[in-house]
C-alpha positions in Angstrom: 108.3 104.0 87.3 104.8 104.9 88.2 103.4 107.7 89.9 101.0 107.2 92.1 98.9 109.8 94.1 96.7 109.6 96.6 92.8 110.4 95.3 91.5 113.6 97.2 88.4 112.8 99.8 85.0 114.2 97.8 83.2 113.6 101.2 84.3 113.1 104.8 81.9 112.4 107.4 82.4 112.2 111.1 81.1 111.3 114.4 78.3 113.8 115.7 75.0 114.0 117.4 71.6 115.2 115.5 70.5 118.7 116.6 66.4 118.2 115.4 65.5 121.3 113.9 61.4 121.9 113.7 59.7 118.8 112.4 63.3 116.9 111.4 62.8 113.2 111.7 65.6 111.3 114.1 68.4 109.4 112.6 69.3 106.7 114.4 72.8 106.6 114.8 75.6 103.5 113.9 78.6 103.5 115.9 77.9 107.6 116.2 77.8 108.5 112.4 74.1 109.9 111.6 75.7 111.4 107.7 75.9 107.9 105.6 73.0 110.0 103.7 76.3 111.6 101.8 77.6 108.6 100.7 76.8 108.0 97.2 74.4 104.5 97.3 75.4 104.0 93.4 79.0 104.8 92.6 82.5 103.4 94.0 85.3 104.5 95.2 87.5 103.7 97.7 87.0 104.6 101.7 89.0 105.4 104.8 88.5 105.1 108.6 90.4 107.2 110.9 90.7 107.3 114.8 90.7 110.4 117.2 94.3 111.2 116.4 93.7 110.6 112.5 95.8 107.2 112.6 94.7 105.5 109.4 92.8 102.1 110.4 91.3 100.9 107.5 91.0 101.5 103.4 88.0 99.2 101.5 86.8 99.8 98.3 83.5 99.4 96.6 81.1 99.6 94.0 78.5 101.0 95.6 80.1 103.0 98.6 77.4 103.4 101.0 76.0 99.9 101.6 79.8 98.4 101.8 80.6 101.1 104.6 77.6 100.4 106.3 78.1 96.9 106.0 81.7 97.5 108.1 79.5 98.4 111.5 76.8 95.7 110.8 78.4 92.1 110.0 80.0 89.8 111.6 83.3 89.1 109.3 84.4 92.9 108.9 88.0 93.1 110.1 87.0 95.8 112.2 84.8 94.1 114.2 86.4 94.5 117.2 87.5 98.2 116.6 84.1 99.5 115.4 84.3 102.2 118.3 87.8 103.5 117.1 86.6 104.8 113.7 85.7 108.9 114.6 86.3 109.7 110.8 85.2 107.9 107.1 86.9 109.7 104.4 85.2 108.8 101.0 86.7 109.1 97.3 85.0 108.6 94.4 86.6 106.0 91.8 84.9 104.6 88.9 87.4 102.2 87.3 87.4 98.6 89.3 91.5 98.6 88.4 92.0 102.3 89.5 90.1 101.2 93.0 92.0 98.3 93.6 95.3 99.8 92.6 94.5 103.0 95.3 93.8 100.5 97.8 96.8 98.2 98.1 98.9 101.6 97.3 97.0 103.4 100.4 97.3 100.2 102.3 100.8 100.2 102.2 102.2 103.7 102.0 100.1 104.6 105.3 99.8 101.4 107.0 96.8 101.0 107.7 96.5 99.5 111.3 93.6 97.2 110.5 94.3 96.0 106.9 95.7 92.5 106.8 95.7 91.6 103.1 97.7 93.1 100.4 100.4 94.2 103.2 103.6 94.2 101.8 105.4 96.3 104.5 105.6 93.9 107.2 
């Protein structure tokens, strides 16, 4: 049998307002989140949205984490499209290996049901 755990979050980001500090430029804020500047733009991993009462709604992965979040709260075909005000929280882990990220997502897809995940659901 294999063992499979759960990769730790290296960065979590989460819904807040800028407090400008002296001469800080503005970010403009998407969907409330003003930290995407923590996302690495050139490595991959797997990602995680959470609600107010940290319900799991979604897992993705990527190769290059930043624009593929991004890209969740900007097109037209993400399957949260219609739940883009839900996500409060983005938990981010770093994974290298294309199998290891694609093996962590169907495993986190179906161990916490993710509410917004529609393929590789085997728990239905």
């Amino acid at each position: 049998m294999i063992n499979i755990k759960e990769p730790a979050a290296d960065i979590t980001i989460t819904q807040r307002k800028q407090v400008i500090e002296n001469d800080e430029a503005p970010i403009k804020p998407i969907y409330g989140f003003i930290d995407f500047h923590e996302i690495p733009r050139d490595k991959g991993g797997i990602f995680q949205f959470y609600n107010e009462r940290d319900e799991l709604l979604f897992v993705g992965k990527a190769r290059k984490l930043r624009q593929r979040i991004k890209k969740h709260f900007e097109d037209t075909v993400s399957p949260i499209k219609n739940h883009r005000n839900e996500v409060k929280k983005i938990t981010v882990s770093i994974v290298e290996d294309p199998t290891d990220r694609e093996i962590y997502e169907t495993y986190l897809i179906n161990t916490k049901q993710a509410k917004y995940n529609v393929d590789k659901v085997f728990y239905k």
